[in-house]
BATORMI-525335 format. One record per residue (C-alpha): residue number from 1; residue in three letters; x negated, y, z. Coordinates in nm, 3 decimals, padded with zeros to 5 digits. Example, Ala and Ser with C-alpha at 12.3 -4.5 7.8 and 13.67 -1.06 7.14 Angstrom:
BEGIN
resi:resn:east:north:up
1:ala:-01.230:-00.450:00.780 $
2:ser:-01.367:-00.106:00.714 $
% end
This chain:
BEGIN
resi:resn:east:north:up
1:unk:-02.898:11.461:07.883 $
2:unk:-02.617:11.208:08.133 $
3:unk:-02.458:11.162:08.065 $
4:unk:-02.582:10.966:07.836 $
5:unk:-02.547:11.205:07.921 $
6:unk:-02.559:10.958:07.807 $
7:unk:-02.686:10.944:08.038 $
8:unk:-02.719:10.706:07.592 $
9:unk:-02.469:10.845:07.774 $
10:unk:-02.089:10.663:07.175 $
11:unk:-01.859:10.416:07.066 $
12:unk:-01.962:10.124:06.878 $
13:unk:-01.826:09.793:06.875 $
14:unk:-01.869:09.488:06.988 $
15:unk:-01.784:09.183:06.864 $
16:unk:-01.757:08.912:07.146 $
17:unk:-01.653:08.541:07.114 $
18:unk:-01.337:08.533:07.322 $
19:unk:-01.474:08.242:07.539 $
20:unk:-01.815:08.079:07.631 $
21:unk:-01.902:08.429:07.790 $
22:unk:-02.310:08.390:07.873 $
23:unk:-02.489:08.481:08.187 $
24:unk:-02.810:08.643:08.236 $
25:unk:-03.062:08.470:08.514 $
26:unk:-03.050:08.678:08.843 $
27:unk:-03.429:08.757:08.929 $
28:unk:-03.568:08.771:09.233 $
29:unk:-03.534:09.120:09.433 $
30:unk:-03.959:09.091:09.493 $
31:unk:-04.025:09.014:09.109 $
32:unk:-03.719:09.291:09.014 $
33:unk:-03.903:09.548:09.235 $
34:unk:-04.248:09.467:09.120 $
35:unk:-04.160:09.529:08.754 $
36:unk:-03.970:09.849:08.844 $
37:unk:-04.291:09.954:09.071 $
38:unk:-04.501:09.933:08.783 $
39:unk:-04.298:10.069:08.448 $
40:unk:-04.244:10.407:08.720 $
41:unk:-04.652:10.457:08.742 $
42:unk:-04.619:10.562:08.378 $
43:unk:-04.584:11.034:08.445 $
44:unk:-04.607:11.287:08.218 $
45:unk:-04.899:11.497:08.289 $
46:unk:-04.737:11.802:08.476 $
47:unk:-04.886:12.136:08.360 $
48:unk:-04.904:12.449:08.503 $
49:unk:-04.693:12.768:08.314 $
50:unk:-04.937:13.034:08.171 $
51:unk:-04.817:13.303:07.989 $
52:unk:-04.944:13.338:07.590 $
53:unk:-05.009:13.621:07.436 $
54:unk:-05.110:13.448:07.137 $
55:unk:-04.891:13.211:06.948 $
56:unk:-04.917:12.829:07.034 $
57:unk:-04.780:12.600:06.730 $
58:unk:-04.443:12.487:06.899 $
59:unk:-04.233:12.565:07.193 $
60:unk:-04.004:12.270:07.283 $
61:unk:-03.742:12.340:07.517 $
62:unk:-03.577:12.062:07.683 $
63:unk:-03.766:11.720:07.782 $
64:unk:-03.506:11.471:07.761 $
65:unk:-03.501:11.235:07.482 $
66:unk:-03.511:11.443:07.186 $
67:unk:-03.804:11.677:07.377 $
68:unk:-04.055:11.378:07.451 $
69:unk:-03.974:11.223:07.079 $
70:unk:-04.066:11.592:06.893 $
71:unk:-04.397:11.603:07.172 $
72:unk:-04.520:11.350:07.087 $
73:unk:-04.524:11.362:06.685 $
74:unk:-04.621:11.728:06.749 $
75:unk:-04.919:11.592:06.939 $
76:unk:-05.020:11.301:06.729 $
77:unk:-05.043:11.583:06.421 $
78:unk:-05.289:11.771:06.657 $
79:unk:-05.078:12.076:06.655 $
80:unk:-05.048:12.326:06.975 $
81:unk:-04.744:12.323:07.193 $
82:unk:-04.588:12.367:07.525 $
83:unk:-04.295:12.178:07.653 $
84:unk:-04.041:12.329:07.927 $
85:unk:-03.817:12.189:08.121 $
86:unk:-03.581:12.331:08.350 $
87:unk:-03.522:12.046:08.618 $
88:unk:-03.789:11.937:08.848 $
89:unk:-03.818:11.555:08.678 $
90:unk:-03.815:11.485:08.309 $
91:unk:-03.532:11.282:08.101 $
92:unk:-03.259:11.463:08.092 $
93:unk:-02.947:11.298:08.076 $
94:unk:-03.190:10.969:08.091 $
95:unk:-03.284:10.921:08.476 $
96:unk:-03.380:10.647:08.670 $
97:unk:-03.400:10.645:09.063 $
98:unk:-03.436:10.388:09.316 $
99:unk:-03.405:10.598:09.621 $
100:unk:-03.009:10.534:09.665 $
101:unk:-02.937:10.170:09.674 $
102:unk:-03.363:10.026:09.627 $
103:unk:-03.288:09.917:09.309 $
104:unk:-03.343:10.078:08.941 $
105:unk:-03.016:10.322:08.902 $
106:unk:-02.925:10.514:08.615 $
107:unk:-02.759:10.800:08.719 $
108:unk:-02.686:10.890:08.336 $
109:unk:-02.784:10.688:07.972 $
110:unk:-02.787:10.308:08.081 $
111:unk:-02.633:10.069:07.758 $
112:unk:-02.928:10.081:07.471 $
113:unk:-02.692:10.080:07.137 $
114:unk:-02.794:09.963:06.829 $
115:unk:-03.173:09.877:06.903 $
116:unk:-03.234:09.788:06.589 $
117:unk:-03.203:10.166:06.465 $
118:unk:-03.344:10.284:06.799 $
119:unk:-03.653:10.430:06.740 $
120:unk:-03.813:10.438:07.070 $
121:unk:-03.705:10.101:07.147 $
122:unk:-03.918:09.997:06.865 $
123:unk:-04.220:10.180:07.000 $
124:unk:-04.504:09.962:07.187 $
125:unk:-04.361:09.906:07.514 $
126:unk:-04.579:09.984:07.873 $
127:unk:-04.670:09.675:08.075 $
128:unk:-04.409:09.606:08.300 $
129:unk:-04.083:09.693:08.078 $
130:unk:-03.823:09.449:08.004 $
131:unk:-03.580:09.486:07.738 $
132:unk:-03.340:09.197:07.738 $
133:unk:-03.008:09.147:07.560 $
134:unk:-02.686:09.243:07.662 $
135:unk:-02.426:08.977:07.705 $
136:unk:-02.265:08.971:07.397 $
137:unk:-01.831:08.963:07.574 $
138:unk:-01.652:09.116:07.769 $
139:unk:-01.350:09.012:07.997 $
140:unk:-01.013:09.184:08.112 $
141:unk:-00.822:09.155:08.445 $
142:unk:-00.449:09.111:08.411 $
143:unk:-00.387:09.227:08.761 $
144:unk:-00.529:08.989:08.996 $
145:unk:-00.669:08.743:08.726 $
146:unk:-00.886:08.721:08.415 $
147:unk:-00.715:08.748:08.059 $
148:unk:-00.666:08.392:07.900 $
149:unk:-00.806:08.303:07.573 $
150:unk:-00.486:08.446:07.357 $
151:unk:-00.489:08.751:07.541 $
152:unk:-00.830:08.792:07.444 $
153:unk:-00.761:08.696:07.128 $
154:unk:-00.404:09.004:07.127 $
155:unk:-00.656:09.247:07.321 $
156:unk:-00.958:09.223:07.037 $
157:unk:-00.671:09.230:06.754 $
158:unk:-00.510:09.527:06.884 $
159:unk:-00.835:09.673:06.944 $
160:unk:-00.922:09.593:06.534 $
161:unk:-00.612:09.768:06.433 $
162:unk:-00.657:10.103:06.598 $
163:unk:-01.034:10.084:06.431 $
164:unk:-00.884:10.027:06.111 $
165:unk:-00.605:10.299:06.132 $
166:unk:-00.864:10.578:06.287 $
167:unk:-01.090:10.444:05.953 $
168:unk:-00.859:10.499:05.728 $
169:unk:-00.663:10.853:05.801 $
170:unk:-01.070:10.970:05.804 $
171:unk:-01.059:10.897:05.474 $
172:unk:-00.805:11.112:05.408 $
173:unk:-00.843:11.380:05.677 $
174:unk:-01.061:11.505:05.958 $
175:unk:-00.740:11.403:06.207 $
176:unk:-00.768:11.364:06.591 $
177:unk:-00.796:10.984:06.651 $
178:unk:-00.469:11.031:06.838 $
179:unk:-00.288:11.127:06.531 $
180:unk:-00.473:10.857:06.319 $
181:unk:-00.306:10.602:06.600 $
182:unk:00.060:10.752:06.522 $
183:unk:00.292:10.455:06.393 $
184:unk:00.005:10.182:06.484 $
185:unk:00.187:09.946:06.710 $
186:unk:-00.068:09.858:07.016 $
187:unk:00.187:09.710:07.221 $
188:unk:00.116:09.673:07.571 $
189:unk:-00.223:09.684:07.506 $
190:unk:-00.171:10.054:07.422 $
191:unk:-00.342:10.237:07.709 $
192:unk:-00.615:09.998:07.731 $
193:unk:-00.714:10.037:07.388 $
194:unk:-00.705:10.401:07.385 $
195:unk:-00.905:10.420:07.683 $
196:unk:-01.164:10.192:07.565 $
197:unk:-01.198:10.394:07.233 $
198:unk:-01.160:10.714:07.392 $
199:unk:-01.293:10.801:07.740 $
200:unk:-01.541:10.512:07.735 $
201:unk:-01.653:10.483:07.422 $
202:unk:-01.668:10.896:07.278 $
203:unk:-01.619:11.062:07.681 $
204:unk:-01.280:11.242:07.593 $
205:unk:-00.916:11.113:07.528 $
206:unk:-00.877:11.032:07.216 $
207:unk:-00.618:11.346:07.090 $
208:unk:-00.958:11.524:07.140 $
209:unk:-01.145:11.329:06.950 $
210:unk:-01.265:11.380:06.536 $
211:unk:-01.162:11.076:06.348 $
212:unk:-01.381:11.152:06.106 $
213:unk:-01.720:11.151:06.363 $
214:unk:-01.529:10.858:06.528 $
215:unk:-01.568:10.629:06.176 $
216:unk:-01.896:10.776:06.098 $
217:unk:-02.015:10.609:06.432 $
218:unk:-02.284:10.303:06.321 $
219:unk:-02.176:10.043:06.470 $
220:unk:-02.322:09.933:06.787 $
221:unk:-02.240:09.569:06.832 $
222:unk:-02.594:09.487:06.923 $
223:unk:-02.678:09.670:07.284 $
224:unk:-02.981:09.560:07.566 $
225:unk:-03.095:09.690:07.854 $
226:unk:-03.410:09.764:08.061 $
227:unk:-03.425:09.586:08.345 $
228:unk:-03.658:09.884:08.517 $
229:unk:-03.411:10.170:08.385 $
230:unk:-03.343:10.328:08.057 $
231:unk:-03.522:10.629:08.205 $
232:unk:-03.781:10.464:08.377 $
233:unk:-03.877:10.334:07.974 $
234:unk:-03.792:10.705:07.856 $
235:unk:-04.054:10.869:08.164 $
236:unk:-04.329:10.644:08.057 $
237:unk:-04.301:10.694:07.677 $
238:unk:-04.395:11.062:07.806 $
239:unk:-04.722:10.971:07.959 $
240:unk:-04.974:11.220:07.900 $
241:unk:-04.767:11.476:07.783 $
242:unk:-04.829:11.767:07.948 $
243:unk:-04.439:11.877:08.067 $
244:unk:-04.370:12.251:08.288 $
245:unk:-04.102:12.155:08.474 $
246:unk:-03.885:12.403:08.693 $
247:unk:-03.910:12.624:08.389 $
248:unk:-03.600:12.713:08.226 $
249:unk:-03.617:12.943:07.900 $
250:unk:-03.358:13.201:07.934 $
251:unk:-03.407:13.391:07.604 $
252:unk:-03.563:13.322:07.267 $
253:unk:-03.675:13.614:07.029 $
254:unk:-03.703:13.528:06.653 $
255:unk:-03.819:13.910:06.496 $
256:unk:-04.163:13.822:06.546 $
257:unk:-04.262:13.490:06.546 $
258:unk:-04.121:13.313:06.831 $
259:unk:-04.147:13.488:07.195 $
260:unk:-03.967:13.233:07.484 $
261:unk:-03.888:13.393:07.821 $
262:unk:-03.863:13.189:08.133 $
263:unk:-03.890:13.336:08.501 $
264:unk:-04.270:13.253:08.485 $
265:unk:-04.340:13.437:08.170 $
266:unk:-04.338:13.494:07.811 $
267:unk:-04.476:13.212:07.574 $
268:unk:-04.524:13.319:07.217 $
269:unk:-04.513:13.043:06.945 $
270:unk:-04.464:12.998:06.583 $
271:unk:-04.169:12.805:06.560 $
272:unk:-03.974:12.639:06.843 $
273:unk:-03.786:12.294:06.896 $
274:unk:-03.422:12.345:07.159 $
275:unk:-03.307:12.026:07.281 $
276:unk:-03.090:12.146:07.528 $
277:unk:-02.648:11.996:07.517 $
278:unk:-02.445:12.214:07.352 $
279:unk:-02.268:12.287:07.695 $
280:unk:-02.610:12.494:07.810 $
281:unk:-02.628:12.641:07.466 $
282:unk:-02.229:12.775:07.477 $
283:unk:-02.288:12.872:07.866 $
284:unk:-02.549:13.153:07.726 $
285:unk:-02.796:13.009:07.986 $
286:unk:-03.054:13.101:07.702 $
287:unk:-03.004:13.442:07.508 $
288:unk:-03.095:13.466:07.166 $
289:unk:-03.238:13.786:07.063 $
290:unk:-03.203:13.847:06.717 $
291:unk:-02.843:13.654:06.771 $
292:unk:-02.703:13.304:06.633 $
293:unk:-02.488:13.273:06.321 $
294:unk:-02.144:13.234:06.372 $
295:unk:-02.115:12.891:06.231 $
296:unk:-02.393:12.791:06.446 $
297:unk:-02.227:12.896:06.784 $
298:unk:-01.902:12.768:06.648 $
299:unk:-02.079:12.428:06.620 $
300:unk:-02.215:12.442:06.982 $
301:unk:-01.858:12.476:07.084 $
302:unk:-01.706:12.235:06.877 $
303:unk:-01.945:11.959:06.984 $
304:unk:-01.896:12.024:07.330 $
305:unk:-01.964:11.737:07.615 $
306:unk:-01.748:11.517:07.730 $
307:unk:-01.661:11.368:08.077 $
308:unk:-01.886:10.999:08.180 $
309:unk:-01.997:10.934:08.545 $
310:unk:-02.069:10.628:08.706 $
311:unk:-01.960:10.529:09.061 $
312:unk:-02.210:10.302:09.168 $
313:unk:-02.138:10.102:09.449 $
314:unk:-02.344:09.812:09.627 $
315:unk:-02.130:09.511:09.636 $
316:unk:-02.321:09.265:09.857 $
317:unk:-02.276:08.882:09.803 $
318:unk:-02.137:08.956:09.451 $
319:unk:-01.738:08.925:09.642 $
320:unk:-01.668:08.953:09.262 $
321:unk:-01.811:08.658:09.121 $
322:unk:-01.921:08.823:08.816 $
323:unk:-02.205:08.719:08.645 $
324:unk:-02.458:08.942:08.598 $
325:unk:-02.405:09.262:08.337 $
326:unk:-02.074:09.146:08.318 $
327:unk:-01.854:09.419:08.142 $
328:unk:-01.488:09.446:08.280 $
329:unk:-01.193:09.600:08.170 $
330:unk:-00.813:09.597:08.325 $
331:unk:-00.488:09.580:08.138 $
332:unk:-00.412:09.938:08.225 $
333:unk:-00.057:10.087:08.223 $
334:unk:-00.160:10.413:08.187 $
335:unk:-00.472:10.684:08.187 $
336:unk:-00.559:10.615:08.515 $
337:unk:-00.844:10.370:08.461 $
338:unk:-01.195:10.243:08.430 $
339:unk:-01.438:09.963:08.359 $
340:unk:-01.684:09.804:08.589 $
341:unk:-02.045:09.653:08.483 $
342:unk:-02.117:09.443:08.730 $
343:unk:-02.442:09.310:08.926 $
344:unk:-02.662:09.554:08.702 $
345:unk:-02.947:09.299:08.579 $
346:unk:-02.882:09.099:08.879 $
347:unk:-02.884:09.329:09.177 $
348:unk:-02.551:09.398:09.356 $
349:unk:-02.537:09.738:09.198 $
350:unk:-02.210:09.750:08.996 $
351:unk:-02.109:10.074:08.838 $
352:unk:-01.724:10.216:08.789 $
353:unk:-01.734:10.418:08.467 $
354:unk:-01.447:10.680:08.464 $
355:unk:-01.453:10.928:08.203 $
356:unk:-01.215:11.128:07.967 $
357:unk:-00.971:11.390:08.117 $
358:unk:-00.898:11.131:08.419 $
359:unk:-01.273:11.117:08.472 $
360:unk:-01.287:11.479:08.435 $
361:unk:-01.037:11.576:08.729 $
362:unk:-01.123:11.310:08.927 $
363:unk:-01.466:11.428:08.947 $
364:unk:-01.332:11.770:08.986 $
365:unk:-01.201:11.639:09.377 $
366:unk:-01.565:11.563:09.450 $
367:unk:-01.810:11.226:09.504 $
368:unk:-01.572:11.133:09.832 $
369:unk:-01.268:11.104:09.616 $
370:unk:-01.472:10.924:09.347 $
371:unk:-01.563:10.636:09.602 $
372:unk:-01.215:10.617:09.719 $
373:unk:-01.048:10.564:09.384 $
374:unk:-01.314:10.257:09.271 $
375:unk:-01.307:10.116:09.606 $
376:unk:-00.910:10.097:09.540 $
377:unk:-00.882:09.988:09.180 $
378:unk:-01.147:09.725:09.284 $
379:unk:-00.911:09.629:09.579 $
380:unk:-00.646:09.622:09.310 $
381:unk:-00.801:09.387:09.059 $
382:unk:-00.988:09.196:09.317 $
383:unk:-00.798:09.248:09.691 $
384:unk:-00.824:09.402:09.980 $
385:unk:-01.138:09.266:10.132 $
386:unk:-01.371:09.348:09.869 $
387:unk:-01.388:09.669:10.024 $
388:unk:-01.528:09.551:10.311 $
389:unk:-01.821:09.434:10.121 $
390:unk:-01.905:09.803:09.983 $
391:unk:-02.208:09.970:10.114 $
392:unk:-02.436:10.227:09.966 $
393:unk:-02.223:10.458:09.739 $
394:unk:-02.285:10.750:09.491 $
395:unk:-02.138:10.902:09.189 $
396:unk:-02.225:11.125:08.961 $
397:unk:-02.054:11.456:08.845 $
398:unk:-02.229:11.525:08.504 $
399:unk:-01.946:11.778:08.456 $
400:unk:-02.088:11.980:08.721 $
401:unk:-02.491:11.956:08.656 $
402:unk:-02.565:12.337:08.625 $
403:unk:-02.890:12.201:08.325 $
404:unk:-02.640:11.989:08.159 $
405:unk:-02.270:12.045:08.185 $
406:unk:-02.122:11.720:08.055 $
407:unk:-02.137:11.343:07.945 $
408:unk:-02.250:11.366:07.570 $
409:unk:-02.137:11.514:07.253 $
410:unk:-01.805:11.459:07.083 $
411:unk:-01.659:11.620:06.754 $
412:unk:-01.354:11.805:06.783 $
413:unk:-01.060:11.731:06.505 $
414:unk:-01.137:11.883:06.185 $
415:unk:-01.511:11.971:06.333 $
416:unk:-01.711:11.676:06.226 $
417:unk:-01.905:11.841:06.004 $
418:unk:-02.065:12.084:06.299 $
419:unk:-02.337:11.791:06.358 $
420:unk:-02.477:11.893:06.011 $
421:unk:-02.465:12.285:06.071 $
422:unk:-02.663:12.201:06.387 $
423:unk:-02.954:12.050:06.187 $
424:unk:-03.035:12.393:06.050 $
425:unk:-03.274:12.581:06.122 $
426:unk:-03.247:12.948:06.254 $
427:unk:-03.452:13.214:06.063 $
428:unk:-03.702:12.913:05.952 $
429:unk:-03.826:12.944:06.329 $
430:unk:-03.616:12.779:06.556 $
431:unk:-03.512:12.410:06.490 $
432:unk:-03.232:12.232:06.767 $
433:unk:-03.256:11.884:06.861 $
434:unk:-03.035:11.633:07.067 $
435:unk:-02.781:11.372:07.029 $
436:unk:-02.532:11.632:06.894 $
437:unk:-02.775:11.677:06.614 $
438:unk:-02.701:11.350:06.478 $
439:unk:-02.412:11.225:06.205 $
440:unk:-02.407:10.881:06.298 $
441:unk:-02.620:10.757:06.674 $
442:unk:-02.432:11.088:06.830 $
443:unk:-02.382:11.006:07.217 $
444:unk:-02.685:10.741:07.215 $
445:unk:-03.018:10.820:07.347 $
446:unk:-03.146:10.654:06.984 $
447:unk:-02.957:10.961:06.822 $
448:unk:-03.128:11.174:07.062 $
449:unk:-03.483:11.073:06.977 $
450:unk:-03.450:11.043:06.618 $
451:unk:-03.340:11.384:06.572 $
452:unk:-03.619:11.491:06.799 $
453:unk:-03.854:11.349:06.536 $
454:unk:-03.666:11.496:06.269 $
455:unk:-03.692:11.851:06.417 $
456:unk:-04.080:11.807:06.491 $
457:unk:-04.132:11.685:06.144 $
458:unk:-03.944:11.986:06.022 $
459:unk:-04.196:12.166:06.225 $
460:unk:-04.462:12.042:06.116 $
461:unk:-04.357:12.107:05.766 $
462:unk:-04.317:12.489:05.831 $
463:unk:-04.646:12.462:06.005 $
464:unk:-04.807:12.339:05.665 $
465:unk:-04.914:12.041:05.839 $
466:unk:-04.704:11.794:05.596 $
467:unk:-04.721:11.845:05.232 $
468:unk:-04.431:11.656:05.114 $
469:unk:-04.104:11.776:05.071 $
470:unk:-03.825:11.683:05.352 $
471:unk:-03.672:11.339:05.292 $
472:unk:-03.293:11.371:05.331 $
473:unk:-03.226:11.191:05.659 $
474:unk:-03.018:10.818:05.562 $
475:unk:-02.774:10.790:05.805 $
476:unk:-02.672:10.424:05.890 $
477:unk:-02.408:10.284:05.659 $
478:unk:-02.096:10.323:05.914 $
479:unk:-01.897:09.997:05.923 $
480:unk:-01.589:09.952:06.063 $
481:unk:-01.551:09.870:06.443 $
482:unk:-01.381:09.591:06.598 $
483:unk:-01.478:09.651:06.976 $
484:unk:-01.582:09.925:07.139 $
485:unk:-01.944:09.918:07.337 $
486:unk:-01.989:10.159:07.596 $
487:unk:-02.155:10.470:07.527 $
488:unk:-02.531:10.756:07.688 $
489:unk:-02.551:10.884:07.701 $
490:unk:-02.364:10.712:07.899 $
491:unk:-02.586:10.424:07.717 $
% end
């Protein structure tokens, strides 16, 4: 998973003070790299693929988020299993490298929404992690200068209406966002808006976009980060879990127990956990034997991924003079836009998010044409020389990662209620997993995990190993958003 994939690579709000914007401390690069040196000892313990003849308890298939979360309860009941997954590294859309700039770089979920209904986030954390708050505003360039206070102050309002117009045509009808919009005046604020609630915060424009899934969002005012990586944190909460990577399931068989092919054999189980996006599952990467309901593959396709990448560029001697984490937007006039978090906990790393159907064909022209574009919308907002400061580059084409296919999830109009179809099970055997399979975190790494542990449980329930009946699962009351906060998987 990105993006947020996520990359936890979904909207949410935020709800900044329009002045008094705070700054984080900038570490040193020796204590930064120490810390990062020692949350990346944590590694899953690799295993070797043997073929079964006879049935293991689980099969989980996919070890991003939502793979590691159902592992782990599967192991702590004592239950049998085998995870696959089909890239060489764990974490999905969640991925941490330092390779590219010598820093901690999330190529995919970065923002970590909502930690108070993160589950992993409330999990003992490995020596060496650092979770620290977000800074709770955000600022807007007006071309060459920062928005004043009352432009702030027209920016946020605008912002608040368009929340409260998508809120209430949900409550009347599963709408595109777009629609909901239609007679809301946003002013010149108009494009910014939409791109902030579309593209950035849900991966798509916003005519593409449920309005039901879009209010059903919990808020996500609250977000932090890890200083090492969000998938540096999500790799070690996988130690000791035995992981076969490179191993790609390609069909599942349900008419006798569970039989899972990959290209290193057949492993037989009793029931099976499939984490992978809904963009693998509609690709027919993996074949389903017996066959999917209709409604089911109809869901896959109506939760399909959106566009999120990040062009991350090293910005030496912060020519910027942001602070660091700093989250900027531009007045936009039109489509063609981004945002920029600057000085990622303090390095010069600052990542350009595009996303939506810009992001989409602008990835589509390839990483070269990627770099170009931020290097000139920086120049744009900041001037010409700042692009003499750029070294290292990279961006990332989610769209076009073969084991993924996409940013994260996002509800078509009229299809919100494919999330729920998602959650159930196929033949009692075969239980899917993911941030898709969530009503409310959708898009977040949290939503990811949770459902994980809701599939596992399921499981475990089939398995006979829990007695007690299946607690409905209490989504977070939704609340009406004033600001967006960027998305996972894109996180």
């Amino acid at each position: 998973m990105l993006g947020s994939i996520s990359m936890d690579w979904a909207p949410g709000d935020r709800q900044p003070p329009a002045s008094n914007l705070e700054t984080m401390p900038r570490p040193s690069r020796r204590a930064f790299l120490a810390a990062s040196a020692a949350a990346l000892t944590a590694r899953p313990a690799f295993a070797a693929v043997t073929p079964t003849t006879a049935a293991t308890d689980v099969v989980i298939v996919g070890a991003g988020a939502a793979g590691i979360a159902a592992a782990r309860r599967i192991a702590a009941s004592g239950r049998k299993f085998v995870l696959l997954e089909a890239a060489a590294h764990i974490g999905g859309r969640c991925v941490t490298e330092t390779r590219t700039f010598g820093v901690p770089y999330d190529r995919g979920a970065h923002w970590i929404h909502a930690p108070e209904l993160n589950p992993a986030i409330r999990l003992p954390l490995p020596r060496g992690v650092e979770i620290y708050p977000a800074p709770p505003s955000q600022k807007v360039r007006i071309g060459r200068r920062y928005a004043r206070q009352g432009e702030l102050e027209d920016f946020l309002t605008t912002q608040a209406r368009a929340n409260r117009a998508i809120a209430d045509a949900a409550r009347k009808a599963d709408v595109a966002c777009a629609q909901a919009l239609t007679g809301t005046d946003l002013g010149d604020w108009g494009s910014t808006v939409e791109f902030v609630l579309g593209p950035f915060g849900c991966g798509r424009d916003l005519a593409q976009v449920s309005a039901v899934d879009f209010a059903k969002s919990a808020e996500r005012n609250v977000d932090t980060f890890c200083r090492q990586g969000f998938g540096a944190l999500i790799a070690s909460l996988a130690e000791g879990i035995p992981v076969k990577l490179a191993t790609p399931a390609t069909a599942i068989d349900t008419r006798r127990n569970v039989a899972v092919e990959t290209p290193k054999g057949t492993i037989t189980a009793h029931t099976a956990i499939v984490t992978v996006s809904t963009n693998v599952m509609t690709s027919g990467a993996i074949r389903f034997t017996a066959g999917l309901a209709e409604r089911q593959l109809d869901a896959f396709n109506k939760l399909s991924l959106g566009s999120y990448d990040h062009i991350a560029l090293e910005l030496v001697g912060n020519p910027l003079g942001a602070d660091s984490d700093d989250l900027i937007f531009e007045k936009a006039a039109n489509a063609r836009t981004a945002a920029l978090l600057a000085n990622v906990s303090g390095t010069p790393l600052c990542l350009v998010e595009v996303a939506g159907t810009f992001g989409r064909e602008l990835a589509a022209n390839g990483e070269a044409a990627m770099v170009n574009f931020a290097a000139d919308w920086l120049a744009d907002l900041y001037g010409a020389d700042v692009k003499k400061t750029i070294k290292r580059s990279h961006a990332t084409r989610w769209n076009f990662e073969p084991l993924v296919g996409g940013a994260f999830s996002a509800a078509a109009p009229g299809s919100q209620g494919a999330r729920r179809i998602l959650m159930e099970p196929v033949q009692n055997a075969v239980w899917f997993a993911g941030e898709a399979v969530h009503e409310t975190l959708w898009g977040t790494v949290g939503g990811a995990w949770e459902s994980g542990e809701r599939a596992a449980d399921a499981v475990l329930r089939r398995l006979g190993a829990i007695k007690e009946p299946a607690p409905e699962p209490i989504a977070p009351q939704a609340r009406r958003r004033h600001q967006a906060s960027p998305n996972i998987m894109r996180e």
